[in-house]
Every structure is written in structure tokens, then in C-alpha cells.
KETI-174332 format. One record per residue (C-alpha): residue in one letter; x, y, z. Coordinates in steps of 0.02 Angstrom, whole numbers, padded with zeros to 5 digits. Example, Ala and Ser with C-alpha at 12.3 -4.5 7.8 and 13.67 -1.06 7.14 Angstrom:
<lummis>
LUMMI   aa       c1       c2       c3
LUMMI    a    00615   -00225    00390
LUMMI    s    00684   -00053    00357
</lummis>
This chain:
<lummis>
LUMMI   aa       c1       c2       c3
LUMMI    x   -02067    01246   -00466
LUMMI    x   -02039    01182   -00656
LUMMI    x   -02127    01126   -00793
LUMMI    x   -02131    00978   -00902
LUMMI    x   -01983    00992   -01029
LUMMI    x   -01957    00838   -01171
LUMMI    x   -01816    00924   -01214
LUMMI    x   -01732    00909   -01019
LUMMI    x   -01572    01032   -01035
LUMMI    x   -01497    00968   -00875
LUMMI    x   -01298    00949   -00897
LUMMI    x   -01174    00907   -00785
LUMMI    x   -01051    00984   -00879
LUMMI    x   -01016    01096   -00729
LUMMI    x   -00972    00954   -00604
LUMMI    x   -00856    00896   -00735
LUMMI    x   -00779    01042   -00787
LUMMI    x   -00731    01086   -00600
LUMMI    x   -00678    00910   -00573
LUMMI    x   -00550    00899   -00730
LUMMI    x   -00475    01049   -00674
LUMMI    x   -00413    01003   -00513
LUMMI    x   -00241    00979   -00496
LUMMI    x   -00214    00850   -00338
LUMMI    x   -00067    00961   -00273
LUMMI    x   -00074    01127   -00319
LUMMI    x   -00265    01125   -00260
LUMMI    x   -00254    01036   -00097
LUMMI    x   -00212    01158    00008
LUMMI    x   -00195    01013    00148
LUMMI    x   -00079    00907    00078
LUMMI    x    00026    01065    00051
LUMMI    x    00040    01113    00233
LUMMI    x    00092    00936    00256
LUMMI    x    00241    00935    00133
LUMMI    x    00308    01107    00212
LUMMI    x    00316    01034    00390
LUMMI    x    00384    00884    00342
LUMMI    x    00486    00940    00194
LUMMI    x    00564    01082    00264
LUMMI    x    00729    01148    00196
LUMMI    x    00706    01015    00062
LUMMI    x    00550    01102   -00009
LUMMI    x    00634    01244   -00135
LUMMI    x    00728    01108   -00197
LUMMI    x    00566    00995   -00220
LUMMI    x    00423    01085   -00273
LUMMI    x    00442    01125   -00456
LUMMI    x    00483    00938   -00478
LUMMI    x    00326    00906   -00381
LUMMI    x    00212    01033   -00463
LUMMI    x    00278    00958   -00632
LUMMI    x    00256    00780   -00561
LUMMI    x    00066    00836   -00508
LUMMI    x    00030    00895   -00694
LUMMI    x    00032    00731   -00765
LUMMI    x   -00061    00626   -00606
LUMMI    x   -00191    00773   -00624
LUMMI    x   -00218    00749   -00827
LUMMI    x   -00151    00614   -00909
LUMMI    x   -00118    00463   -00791
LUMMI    x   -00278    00508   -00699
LUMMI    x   -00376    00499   -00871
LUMMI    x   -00303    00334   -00928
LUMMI    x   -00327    00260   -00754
LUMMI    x   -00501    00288   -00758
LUMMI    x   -00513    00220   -00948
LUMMI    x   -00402    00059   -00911
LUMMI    x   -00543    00030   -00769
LUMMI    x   -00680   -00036   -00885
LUMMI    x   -00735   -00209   -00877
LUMMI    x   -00684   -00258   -01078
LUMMI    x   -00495   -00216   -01046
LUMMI    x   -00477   -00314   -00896
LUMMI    x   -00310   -00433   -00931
LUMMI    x   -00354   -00605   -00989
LUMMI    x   -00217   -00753   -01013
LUMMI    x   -00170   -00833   -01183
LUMMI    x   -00094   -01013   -01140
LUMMI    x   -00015   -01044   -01307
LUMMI    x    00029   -00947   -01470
LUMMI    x   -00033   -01018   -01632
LUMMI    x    00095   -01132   -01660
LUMMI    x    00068   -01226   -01496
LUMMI    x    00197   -01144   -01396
LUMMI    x    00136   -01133   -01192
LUMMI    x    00181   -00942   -01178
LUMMI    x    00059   -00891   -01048
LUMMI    x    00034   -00704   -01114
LUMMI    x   -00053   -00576   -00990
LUMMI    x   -00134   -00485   -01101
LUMMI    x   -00156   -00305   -01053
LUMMI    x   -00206   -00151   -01118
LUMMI    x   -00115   -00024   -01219
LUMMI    x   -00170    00124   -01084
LUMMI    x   -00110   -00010   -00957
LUMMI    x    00065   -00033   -01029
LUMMI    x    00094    00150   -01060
LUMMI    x    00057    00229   -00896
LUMMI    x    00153    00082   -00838
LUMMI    x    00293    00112   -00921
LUMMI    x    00273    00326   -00918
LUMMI    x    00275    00312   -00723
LUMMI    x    00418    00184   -00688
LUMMI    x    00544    00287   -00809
LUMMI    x    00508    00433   -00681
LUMMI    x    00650    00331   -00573
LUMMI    x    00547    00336   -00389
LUMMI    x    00644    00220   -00289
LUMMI    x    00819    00290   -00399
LUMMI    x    00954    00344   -00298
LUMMI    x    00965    00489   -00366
LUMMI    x    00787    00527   -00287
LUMMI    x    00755    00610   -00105
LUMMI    x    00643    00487   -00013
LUMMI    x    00525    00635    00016
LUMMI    x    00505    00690   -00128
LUMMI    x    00462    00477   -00189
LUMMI    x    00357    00494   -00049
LUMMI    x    00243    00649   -00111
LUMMI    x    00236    00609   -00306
LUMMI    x    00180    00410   -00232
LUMMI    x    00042    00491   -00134
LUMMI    x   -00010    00606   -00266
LUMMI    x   -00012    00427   -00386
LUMMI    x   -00098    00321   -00266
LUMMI    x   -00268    00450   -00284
LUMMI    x   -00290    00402   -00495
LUMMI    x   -00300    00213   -00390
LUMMI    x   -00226    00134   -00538
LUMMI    x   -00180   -00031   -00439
LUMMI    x   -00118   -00115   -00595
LUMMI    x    00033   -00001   -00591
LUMMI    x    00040    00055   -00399
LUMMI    x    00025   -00142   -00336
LUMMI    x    00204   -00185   -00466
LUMMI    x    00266   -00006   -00383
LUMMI    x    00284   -00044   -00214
LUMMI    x    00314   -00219   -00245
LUMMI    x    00472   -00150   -00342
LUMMI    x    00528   -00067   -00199
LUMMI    x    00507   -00199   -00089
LUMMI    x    00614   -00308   -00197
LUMMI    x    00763   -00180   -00216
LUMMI    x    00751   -00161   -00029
LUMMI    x    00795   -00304    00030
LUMMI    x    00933   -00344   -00098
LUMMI    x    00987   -00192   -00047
LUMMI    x    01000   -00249    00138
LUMMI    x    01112   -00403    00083
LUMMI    x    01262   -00326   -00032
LUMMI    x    01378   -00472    00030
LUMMI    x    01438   -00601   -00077
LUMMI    x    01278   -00536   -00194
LUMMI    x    01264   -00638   -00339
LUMMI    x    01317   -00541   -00489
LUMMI    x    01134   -00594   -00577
LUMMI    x    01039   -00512   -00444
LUMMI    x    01155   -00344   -00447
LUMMI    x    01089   -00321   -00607
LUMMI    x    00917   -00374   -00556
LUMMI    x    00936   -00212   -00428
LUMMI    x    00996   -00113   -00557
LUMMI    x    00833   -00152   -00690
LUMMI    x    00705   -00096   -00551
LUMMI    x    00829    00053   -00443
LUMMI    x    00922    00144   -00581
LUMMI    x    00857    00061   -00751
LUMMI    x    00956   -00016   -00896
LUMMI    x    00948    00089   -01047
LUMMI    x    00798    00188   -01005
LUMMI    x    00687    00012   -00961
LUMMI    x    00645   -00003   -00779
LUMMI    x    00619   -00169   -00717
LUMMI    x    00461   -00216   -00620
LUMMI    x    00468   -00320   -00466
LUMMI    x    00303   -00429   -00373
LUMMI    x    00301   -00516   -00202
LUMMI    x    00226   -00693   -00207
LUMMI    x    00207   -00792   -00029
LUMMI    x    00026   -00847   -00029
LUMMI    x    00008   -01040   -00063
LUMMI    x   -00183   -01125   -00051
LUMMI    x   -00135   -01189    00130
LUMMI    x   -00095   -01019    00203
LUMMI    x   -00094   -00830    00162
LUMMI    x    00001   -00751    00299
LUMMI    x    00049   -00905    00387
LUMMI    x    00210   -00885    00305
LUMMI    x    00288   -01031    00408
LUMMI    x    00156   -01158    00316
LUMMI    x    00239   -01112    00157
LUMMI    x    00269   -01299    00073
LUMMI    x    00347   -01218   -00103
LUMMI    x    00522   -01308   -00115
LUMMI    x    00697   -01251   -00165
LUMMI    x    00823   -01363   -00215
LUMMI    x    01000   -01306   -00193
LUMMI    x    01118   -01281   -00326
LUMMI    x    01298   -01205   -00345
LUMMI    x    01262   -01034   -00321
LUMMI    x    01078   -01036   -00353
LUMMI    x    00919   -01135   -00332
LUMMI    x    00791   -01205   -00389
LUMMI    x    00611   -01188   -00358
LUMMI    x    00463   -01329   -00391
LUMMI    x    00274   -01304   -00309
LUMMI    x    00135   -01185   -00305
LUMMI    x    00088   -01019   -00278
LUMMI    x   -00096   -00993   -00245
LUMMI    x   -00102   -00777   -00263
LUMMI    x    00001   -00706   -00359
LUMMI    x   -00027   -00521   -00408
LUMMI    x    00069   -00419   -00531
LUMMI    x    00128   -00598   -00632
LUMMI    x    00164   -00486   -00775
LUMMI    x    00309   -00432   -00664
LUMMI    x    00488   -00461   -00720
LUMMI    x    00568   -00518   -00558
LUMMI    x    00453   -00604   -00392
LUMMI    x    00508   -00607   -00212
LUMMI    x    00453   -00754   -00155
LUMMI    x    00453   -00858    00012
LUMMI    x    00505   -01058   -00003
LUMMI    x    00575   -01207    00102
LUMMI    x    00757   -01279    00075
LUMMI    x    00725   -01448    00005
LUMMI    x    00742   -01552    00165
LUMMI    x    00711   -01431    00296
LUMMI    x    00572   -01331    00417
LUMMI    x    00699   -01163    00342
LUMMI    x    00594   -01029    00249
LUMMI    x    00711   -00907    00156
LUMMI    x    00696   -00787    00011
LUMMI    x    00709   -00793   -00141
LUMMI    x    00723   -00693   -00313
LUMMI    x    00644   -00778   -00463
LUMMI    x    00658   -00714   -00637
LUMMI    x    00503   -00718   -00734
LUMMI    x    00591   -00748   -00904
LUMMI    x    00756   -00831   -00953
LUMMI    x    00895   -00734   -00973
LUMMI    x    00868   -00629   -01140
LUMMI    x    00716   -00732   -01176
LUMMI    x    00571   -00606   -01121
LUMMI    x    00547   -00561   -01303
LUMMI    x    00525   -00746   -01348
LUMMI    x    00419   -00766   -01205
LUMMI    x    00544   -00919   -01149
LUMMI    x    00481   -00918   -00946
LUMMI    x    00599   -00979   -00819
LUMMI    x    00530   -01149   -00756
LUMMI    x    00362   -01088   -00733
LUMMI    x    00175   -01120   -00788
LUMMI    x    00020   -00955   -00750
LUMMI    x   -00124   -01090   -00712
LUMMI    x   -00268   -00964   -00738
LUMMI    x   -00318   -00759   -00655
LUMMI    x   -00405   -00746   -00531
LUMMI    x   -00593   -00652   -00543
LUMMI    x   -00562   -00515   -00398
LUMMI    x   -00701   -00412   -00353
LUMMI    x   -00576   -00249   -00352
LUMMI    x   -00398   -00230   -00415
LUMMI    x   -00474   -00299   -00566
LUMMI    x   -00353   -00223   -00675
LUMMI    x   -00197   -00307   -00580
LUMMI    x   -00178   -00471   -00643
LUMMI    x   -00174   -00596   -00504
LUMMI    x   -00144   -00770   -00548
LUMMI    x   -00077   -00975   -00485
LUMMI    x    00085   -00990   -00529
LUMMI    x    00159   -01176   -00546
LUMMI    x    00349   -01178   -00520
LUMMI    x    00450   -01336   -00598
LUMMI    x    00636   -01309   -00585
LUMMI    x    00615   -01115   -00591
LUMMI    x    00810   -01019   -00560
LUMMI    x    00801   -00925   -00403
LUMMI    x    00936   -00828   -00298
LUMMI    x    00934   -00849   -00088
LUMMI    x    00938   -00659   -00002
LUMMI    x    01001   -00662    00164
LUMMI    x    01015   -00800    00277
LUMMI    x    00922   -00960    00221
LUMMI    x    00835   -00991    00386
LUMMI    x    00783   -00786    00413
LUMMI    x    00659   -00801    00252
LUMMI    x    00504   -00759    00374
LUMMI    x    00576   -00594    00467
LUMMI    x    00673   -00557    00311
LUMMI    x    00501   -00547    00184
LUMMI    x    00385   -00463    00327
LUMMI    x    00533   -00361    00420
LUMMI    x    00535   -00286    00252
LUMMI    x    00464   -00313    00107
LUMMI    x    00300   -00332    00176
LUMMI    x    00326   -00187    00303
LUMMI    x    00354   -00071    00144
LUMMI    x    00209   -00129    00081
LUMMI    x    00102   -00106    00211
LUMMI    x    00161    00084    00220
LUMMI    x    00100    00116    00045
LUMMI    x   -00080    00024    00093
LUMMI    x   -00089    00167    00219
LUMMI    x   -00020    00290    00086
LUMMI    x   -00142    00238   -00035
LUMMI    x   -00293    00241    00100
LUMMI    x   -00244    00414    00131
LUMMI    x   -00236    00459   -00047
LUMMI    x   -00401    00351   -00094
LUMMI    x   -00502    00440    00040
LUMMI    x   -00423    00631   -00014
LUMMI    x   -00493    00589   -00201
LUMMI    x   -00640    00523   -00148
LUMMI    x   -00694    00664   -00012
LUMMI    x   -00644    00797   -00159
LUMMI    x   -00764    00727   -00304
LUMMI    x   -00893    00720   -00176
LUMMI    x   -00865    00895   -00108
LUMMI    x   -00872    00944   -00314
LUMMI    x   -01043    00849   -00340
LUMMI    x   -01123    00934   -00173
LUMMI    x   -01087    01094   -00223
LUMMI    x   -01159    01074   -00378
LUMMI    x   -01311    00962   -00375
LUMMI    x   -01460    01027   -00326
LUMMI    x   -01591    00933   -00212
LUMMI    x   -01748    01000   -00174
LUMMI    x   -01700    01180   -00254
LUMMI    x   -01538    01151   -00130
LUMMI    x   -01368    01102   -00160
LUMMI    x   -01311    00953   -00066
LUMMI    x   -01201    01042    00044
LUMMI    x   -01322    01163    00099
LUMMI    x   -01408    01023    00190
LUMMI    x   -01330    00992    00376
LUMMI    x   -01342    00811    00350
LUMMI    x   -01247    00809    00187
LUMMI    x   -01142    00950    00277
LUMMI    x   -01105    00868    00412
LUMMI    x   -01047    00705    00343
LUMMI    x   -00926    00795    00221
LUMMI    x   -00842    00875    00368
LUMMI    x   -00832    00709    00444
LUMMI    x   -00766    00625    00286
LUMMI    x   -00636    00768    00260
LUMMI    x   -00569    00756    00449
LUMMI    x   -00542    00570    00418
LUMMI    x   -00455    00603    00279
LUMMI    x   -00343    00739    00327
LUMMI    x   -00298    00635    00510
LUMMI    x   -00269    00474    00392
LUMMI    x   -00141    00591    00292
LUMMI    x   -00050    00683    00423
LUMMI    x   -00008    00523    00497
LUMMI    x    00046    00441    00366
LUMMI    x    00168    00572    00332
LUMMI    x    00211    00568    00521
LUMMI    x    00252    00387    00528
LUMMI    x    00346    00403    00348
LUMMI    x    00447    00533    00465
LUMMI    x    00513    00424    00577
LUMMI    x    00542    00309    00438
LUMMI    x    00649    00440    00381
LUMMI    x    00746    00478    00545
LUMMI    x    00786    00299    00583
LUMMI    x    00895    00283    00407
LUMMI    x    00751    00248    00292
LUMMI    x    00796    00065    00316
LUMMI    x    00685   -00060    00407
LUMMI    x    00756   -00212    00526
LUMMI    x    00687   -00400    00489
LUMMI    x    00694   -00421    00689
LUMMI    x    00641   -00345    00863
LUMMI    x    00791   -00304    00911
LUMMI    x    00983   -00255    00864
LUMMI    x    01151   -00212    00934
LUMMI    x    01104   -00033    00918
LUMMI    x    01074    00084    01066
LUMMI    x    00911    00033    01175
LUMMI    x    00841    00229    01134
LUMMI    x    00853    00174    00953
LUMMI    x    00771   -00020    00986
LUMMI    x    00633    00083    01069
LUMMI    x    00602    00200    00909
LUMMI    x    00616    00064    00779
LUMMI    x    00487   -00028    00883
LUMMI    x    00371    00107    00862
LUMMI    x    00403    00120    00704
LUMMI    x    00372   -00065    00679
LUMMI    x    00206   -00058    00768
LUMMI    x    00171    00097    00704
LUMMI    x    00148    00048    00530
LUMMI    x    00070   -00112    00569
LUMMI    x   -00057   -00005    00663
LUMMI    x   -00083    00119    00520
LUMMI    x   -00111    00006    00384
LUMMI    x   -00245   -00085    00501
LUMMI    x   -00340    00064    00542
LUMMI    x   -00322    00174    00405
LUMMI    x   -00364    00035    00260
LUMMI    x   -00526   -00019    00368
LUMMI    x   -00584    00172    00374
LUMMI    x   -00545    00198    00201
LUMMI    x   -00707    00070    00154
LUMMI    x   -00804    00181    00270
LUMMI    x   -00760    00336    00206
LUMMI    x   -00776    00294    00012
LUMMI    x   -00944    00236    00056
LUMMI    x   -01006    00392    00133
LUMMI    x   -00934    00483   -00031
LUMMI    x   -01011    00372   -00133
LUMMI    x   -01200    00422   -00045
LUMMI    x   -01163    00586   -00079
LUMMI    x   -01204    00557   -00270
LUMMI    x   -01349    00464   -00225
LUMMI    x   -01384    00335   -00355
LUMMI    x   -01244    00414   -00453
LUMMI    x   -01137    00370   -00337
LUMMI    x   -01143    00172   -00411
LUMMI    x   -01114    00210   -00575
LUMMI    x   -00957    00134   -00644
LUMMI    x   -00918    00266   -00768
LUMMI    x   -01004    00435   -00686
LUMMI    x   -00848    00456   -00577
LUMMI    x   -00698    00355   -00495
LUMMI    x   -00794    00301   -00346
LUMMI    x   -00861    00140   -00371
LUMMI    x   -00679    00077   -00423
LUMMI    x   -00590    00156   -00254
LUMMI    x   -00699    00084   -00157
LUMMI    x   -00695   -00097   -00216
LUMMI    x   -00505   -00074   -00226
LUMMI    x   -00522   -00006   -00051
LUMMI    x   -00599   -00154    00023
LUMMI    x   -00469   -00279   -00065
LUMMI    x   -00326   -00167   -00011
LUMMI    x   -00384   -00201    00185
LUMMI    x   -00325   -00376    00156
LUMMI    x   -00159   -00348    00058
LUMMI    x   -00015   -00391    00178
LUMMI    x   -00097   -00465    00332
LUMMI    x   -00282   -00461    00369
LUMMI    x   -00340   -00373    00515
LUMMI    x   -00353   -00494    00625
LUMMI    x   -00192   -00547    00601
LUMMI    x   -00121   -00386    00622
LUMMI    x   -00193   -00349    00802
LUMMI    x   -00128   -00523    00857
LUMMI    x    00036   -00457    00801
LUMMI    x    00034   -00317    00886
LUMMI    x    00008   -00406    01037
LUMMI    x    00124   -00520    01037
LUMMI    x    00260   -00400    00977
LUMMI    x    00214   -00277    01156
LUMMI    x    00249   -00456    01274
LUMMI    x    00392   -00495    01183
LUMMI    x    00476   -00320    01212
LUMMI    x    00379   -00306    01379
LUMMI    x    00544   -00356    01483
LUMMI    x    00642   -00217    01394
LUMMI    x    00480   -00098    01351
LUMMI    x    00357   -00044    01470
LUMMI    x    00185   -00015    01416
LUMMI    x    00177    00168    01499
LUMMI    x    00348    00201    01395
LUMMI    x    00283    00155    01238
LUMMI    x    00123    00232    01204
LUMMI    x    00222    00389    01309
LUMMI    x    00315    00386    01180
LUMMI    x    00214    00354    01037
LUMMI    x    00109    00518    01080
LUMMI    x    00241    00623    01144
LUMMI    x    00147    00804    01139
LUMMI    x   -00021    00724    01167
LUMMI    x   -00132    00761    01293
LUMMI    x   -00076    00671    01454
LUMMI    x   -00236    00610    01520
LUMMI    x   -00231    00529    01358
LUMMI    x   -00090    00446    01384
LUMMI    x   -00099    00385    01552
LUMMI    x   -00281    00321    01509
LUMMI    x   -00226    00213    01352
LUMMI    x   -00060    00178    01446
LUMMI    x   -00158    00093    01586
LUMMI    x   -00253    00005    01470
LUMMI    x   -00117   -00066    01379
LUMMI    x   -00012   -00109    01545
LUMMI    x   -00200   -00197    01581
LUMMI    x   -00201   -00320    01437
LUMMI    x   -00016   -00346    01446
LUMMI    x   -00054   -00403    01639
LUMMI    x   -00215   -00492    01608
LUMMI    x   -00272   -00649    01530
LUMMI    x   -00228   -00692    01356
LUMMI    x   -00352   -00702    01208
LUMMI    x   -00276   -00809    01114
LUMMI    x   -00392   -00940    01139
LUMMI    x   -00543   -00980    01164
LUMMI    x   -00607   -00965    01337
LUMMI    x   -00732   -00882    01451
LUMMI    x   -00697   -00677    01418
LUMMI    x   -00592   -00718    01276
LUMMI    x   -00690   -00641    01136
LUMMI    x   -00744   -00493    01248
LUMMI    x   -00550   -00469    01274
LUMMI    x   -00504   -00481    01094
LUMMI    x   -00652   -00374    01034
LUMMI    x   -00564   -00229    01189
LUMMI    x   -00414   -00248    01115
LUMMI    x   -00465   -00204    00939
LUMMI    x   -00543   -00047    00988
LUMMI    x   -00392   -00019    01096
LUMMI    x   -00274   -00025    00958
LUMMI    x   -00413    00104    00852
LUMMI    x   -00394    00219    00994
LUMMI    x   -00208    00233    01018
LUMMI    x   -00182    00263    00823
LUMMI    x   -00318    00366    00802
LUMMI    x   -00235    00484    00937
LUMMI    x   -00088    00447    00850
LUMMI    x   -00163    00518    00669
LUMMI    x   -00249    00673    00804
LUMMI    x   -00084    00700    00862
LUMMI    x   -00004    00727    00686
LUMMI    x   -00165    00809    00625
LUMMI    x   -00117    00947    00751
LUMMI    x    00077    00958    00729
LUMMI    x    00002    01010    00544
LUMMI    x   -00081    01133    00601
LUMMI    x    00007    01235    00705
LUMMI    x    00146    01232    00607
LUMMI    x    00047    01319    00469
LUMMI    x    00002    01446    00594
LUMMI    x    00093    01634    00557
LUMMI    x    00263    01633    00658
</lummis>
């Protein structure tokens, strides 16, 4: 029972002082199981740097993430200077620019750097869900990837390029972007119409690009046709001219406006209009499709996962915080079964989303760290077979773990009540509209599952279907496997649903909740691999 009070003393300065406090690694008790398993003999070697890592996510680049997130220091574009120069400035904000610049000196995709331990301090980034600095980052290492793959005959430009954004160049780290959406087609990569124009040792580059995120970017991967040909390669195009980014000199290139997103707000996305722009070919001219989603979209679509994983860990932990403190009905939201119940459920999603992305990132690991552009190579069959899991894998992952990460935020979110939509009460309402723009980043859904299809006929002759998902969930239960192996062998077998006919969109609605199923056992499989390792002895 209370009284009337005009003077309400309520505070919720006991939510936030528990929240403030949390340190994302030293605190998640979860995420630390995971990094032993995986980590092993590694870990002495790792966890200071990791524990010091964690201390600035937890403080500082968490609290200017969540500043740089209001709507007045969005980026806008300035077209000309004041003396009728076309410069096209981004204009970002000073919080932007220095977490920016504070995270790429910390040399994540350097040589000098374990892949596990980039791994770990990315996850632990990807929960501030800054994606104005985490979109550049994994563009950056999609970029040094694959000019990584091609060191022959390497133009001497683009080893420097690689050098900016691996190692840095006087303590500057160069930021890469990925642009191969034009207005006709997103992923329909083949329908590209952008044109290069071959020169000596270079090219040239004239049409549009319709999305373009992270155009404050120093170098772009791009996707284009050879003037005169059906040929898509890639490409490497320089933002500025050489030593003209303090001038603001671009190379052949207009910004035709932003785009308005309704999340990633703070990542400026923009239409970029090429006209004679220098660009340098990376691998074979005619291999530009398998070359950009072999790999540089593959990458990409690990850290979607990654940052789903990390997204859902932040959000389930400021909800946890908030039921444990408010009080409803003279009981604290957690003391209700209801609220209970679906903060378990929340919490399981996002541990099972976590311990598989660390057990695909395994493999990853095992098979060289390097992806393949193709289906197959001259490499042992044993070895096809695992980088074919690995391939579907990750196309799998990034399906199912970015469309449960909407689901999951969402459920947080009701867990404030009508808190729970306020901008500026808690980091929420930002993950989850990033959330639901990071489910289309590098191949919508339904473009994924139609992938995954076709890639399981294609290997079919060489691939069984009871060999793959065997061994996909080796350690599983078996009647699990033989149940999702026969359905696979089933639709492999059976009618296509590739278009439309009678059954057709009964099939293709099975075959997304097949493809749910298998990689949620999958994420089950890992979740428990976790857990009995933590077990004593």
C-alpha cells in the first residue's frame, strides 16, 4: 500500500548503477566457458589482453556508442565547401571519429594478432552495437582478405592498400567498405551493369552504386563488368586521390545523397556515382561473383552472426538488470513466472546463438582461417566435405541467428514495459532496429535458403545428404540425425520449389523450417560441447 507523495522519490539509480558496472567479459560467466574450450592452450597467453580489451568495450566505447546514437548527430552530407568546390563531406561526429579511430589502432585483423583472440575482443565490440564502426570493421577485413588471397603479380598500389587496413602506416589504420548493390539488383550480383574500362595496369570505373554503407571508408570492394563483356570481377577503388584525402580531391566519384535507414542510422549509407574512378582487378576478371561472396561476403556474414550473438547477450543482460530491480505489483519482474520464464527462454537463445558461433568460427579456424570462392578444390575430398560445411554452415548461421536476434530483442525490450521504447532509457530500442536491418546485410533470407539448396544438389553427386548433416552434428543425438538426414535426402529427391507450381510454396515454406531445425541442433549441439567441458575433470 502507499500514499500520495508530490515529492515521488522513485530513482532508478540502482538499475543504473548495476548496469554501468558490468564488465561484458569478466561478468559473463558464459562467454567465459566458451573462450576456455575453444581457446585452450592459447588462453594464458590471451586473457590479460582480453580482460584489458573488455575494460574499454565495458566503459568508454560502450558510453560513446550509446551517445553517438542520438538522432541530432546522425551524419549528414555537405556537397560543396564555401568556395564552390563539390567535396561531398560525411559529416560525422567527434564521438564517432574517435571510437573509430581508438578501436582500429587496436590492430584486429594485424598479423601480429591470434585469430582467436580478434575473434573474442570483436564479439565483446559487437554488444556496444556501434554499427558505424563495426559495419567499416568487418568490411576491412573483408577487403584485406581477399587481397590477401591474390599476392601474384599484386599491384604495388594495392600492397600498400593491404598494408593501411592489416598492419597500419604510421599509427593510421585504413578503413575498407564493400559496395555491390546497384538499383537493379541487391544480391543478384550477376545483374551488376557498373562498367570498368581497362587500362595498363588498372581500370577504370563509370556507373552507379545504389547502397553504399560505410562511404566515409578509405578503400571499397566493389563488384563491376569489363567494358564489353557478361565478366563480373573485383575491384579495389580508392576513395581519395593519391595524397589528396586532406584536400578532399575524390577519385572519379560523386556521393548523390544518404540514405534515411530506419536502423544503422549512424553508418552512413549513400549512392555513389562513379565517372572514370581508378580501380585495381583482384583475381581473375571473370571469378568477380565467387571471388566477392566466396569471401568477402562470407566474412561478413560470420560477423552478422557474431554480432546477433553479441546483440542478444547485451540485450538479455539489461533486461535481467531491470527485472531484478523493478518492482510490479510489490514484485520484482523476475519473481513473476511469466517474466521468469521468458528470461530463461531469451538467455538459452542467446547462449545456443553464441556457442555456435564460436563453434563454426572453429572450424573456420581448423580449415586455415582462409575461405575458398568455389565448391570445390584440388584438395583431399575429406577436406571438400569440411569446407562445405563450413560454407553452409555460415550461410545457415547468419540466416537463423540474425532472424532470432529481432525476436529476442523484442522480448527484452517487453521486459521494461513502456520503458522498454525509450530511445535514451537503455540501448534497446537501437539493437533492435539495428537487429532487424542486420537480417538483410549480405543476402536476405530468402535468398540464403535458396542457396543452400542449390549448393546440397550441386555437391549431391560427391555429398550425400545422410553424410552431411552426419557430419554436421557429429556427437548429436542419432535419431536426430537420421530424422533430419531423411528429410534432407527427401527434398534433395523430390520436386523442386523453385517455381511456382502446385505444392511449391508448401515445399519452400518445409524447407525453411528444415534449415531452422538442422542449425538449431547445430547451435544445441555446441551449446552442450560448452557445457560439459566446463564440467570438473
Amino acid at each position: 500500500m502507499s500514499l500520495p507523495d508530490r515529492n515521488n522519490p522513485y530513482s532508478f539509480d540502482e538499475f543504473l548503477n548495476n548496469l554501468n558496472s558490468v564488465d561484458f567479459y569478466l561478468d559473463d560467466p558464459f562467454l567465459i566457458k566458451c573462450v576456455k574450450r575453444y581457446c585452450g592452450d592459447l588462453l594464458p597467453k590471451l586473457h590479460e589482453k582480453i580482460v584489458e580489451f573488455a575494460s574499454k568495450v565495458s566503459v568508454r566505447w560502450r558510453v560513446l556508442a550509446d551517445r553517438i546514437a542520438k538522432p541530432e548527430l546522425r551524419p549528414y552530407i555537405e556537397h560543396y565547401d564555401a568556395h564552390n568546390h563539390r567535396v561531398d563531406r560525411i559529416i560525422r561526429p567527434a564521438e564517432t571519429t574517435a571510437l573509430e579511430k581508438e578501436i582500429f589502432r587496436e590492430g584486429l585483423f594485424s598479423s601480429k594478432m591470434e585469430k582467436w583472440e580478434s575473434f573474442i575482443k570483436r564479439y565483446l565490440l559487437q554488444e556496444i552495437g556501434e554499427s558505424s564502426v563495426m559495419c567499416p570493421m568487418v568490411c576491412t577485413e573483408g577487403l584485406i582478405a581477399l587481397i590477401d588471397e591474390f599476392p601474384e603479380d599484386r599491384h604495388p598500389d594495392l600492397s600498400r592498400i593491404l598494408e593501411h587496413c592489416k598492419e597500419g602506416i604510421d599509427g593510421d589504420f585504413g578503413i575498407g567498405a564493400q559496395f555491390m548493390s546497384e538499383i537493379q539488383g541487391g544480391s543478384d550480383i550477376p545483374a551488376n551493369l557498373l562498367e570498368a574500362e581497362p587500362h595498363e595496369d588498372y581500370y577504370q570505373i563509370y556507373g552507379n552504386k545504389f547502397f553504399c554503407s560505410a562511404v566515409h571508408a578509405d578503400y571499397a570492394v566493389i563488384t563491376a563488368k569489363v567494358k564489353g563483356s557478361e565478366d563480373v570481377g573485383t575491384f579495389i577503388v580508392p576513395s581519395w586521390l593519391p595524397q589528396k584525402k586532406s584536400s578532399e580531391q575524390r577519385n572519379g566519384c560523386r556521393i548523390n545523397r544518404l540514405k534515411w535507414k530506419m536502423g544503422t542510422s549512424e553508418l552512413p549509407t549513400a549512392e555513389i556515382e562513379y565517372d572514370g574512378a581508378v580501380a585495381y582487378a583482384i583475381g581473375a576478371i571473370d571469378r568477380g561473383v565467387a571471388n566477392a561472396v566466396g569471401i568477402v561476403l562470407t566474412l561478413s556474414r560470420i560477423t552478422v552472426a557474431l554480432s546477433s550473438a553479441a546483440a542478444m547477450t547485451r540485450a538479455v543482460r539489461e533486461a535481467t538488470i531491470y527485472s531484478r530491480f523493478r518492482k510490479v505489483f510489490d514484485k520484482r519482474i523476475c519473481d513473476w513466472p511469466l517474466a521468469a520464464g521468458q528470461l530463461d527462454e531469451i538467455m538459452q537463445a542467446a547462449q545456443r546463438t553464441t556457442a555456435g558461433a564460436f563453434k563454426v568460427y572453429d572450424l573456420f579456424i581448423r580449415l586455415g582461417g582462409k575461405l575458398q570462392s568455389g565448391l570445390s578444390s584440388n584438395e583431399p575430398i575429406e577436406i571438400q566435405k569440411l569446407r562445405f560445411n563450413l560454407r553452409e554452415l555460415i550461410i545457415l548461421q547468419k540466416l537463423v541467428s540474425a532472424y532470432e536476434a529481432v525476436d529476442v530483442i523484442r522480448k527484452a525490450i517487453s521486459i521494461f514495459g513502456g520503458h522498454g521504447v525509450i530511445e535514451d532509457f537503455s540501448s534497446l530500442p537501437r539493437l533492435f532496429r539495428d537487429a532487424t536491418v542486420n537480417e538483410l546485410w549480405e543476402g536476405p533470407r530468402n535468398v540464403l535458403l535458396i542457396q543452400v539448396y542449390r549448393d546440397l544438389h550441386r555437391v549431391s553427386s560427391w555429398y550425400s545428404a545422410e553424410e552431411f548433416v552426419g557430419s554436421v552434428l557429429e556427437g548429436a543425438a542419432q535419431e536426430n540425425i537420421e530424422s533430419l538426414s531423411s528429410s534432407l535426402k527427401d527434398f534433395l529427391q523430390g520436386p523442386s520449389f523453385l517455381e511456382i507450381k502446385p505444392g511449391a510454396i508448401e515445399l519452400a515454406t518445409a524447407w525453411e523450417t528444415f534449415c531452422s531445425s538442422l542449425f538449431r541442433a547445430y547451435q544445441e549441439l555446441a551449446l552442450n560441447e560448452v557445457a560439459s567441458s566446463s564440467m570438473p575433470g
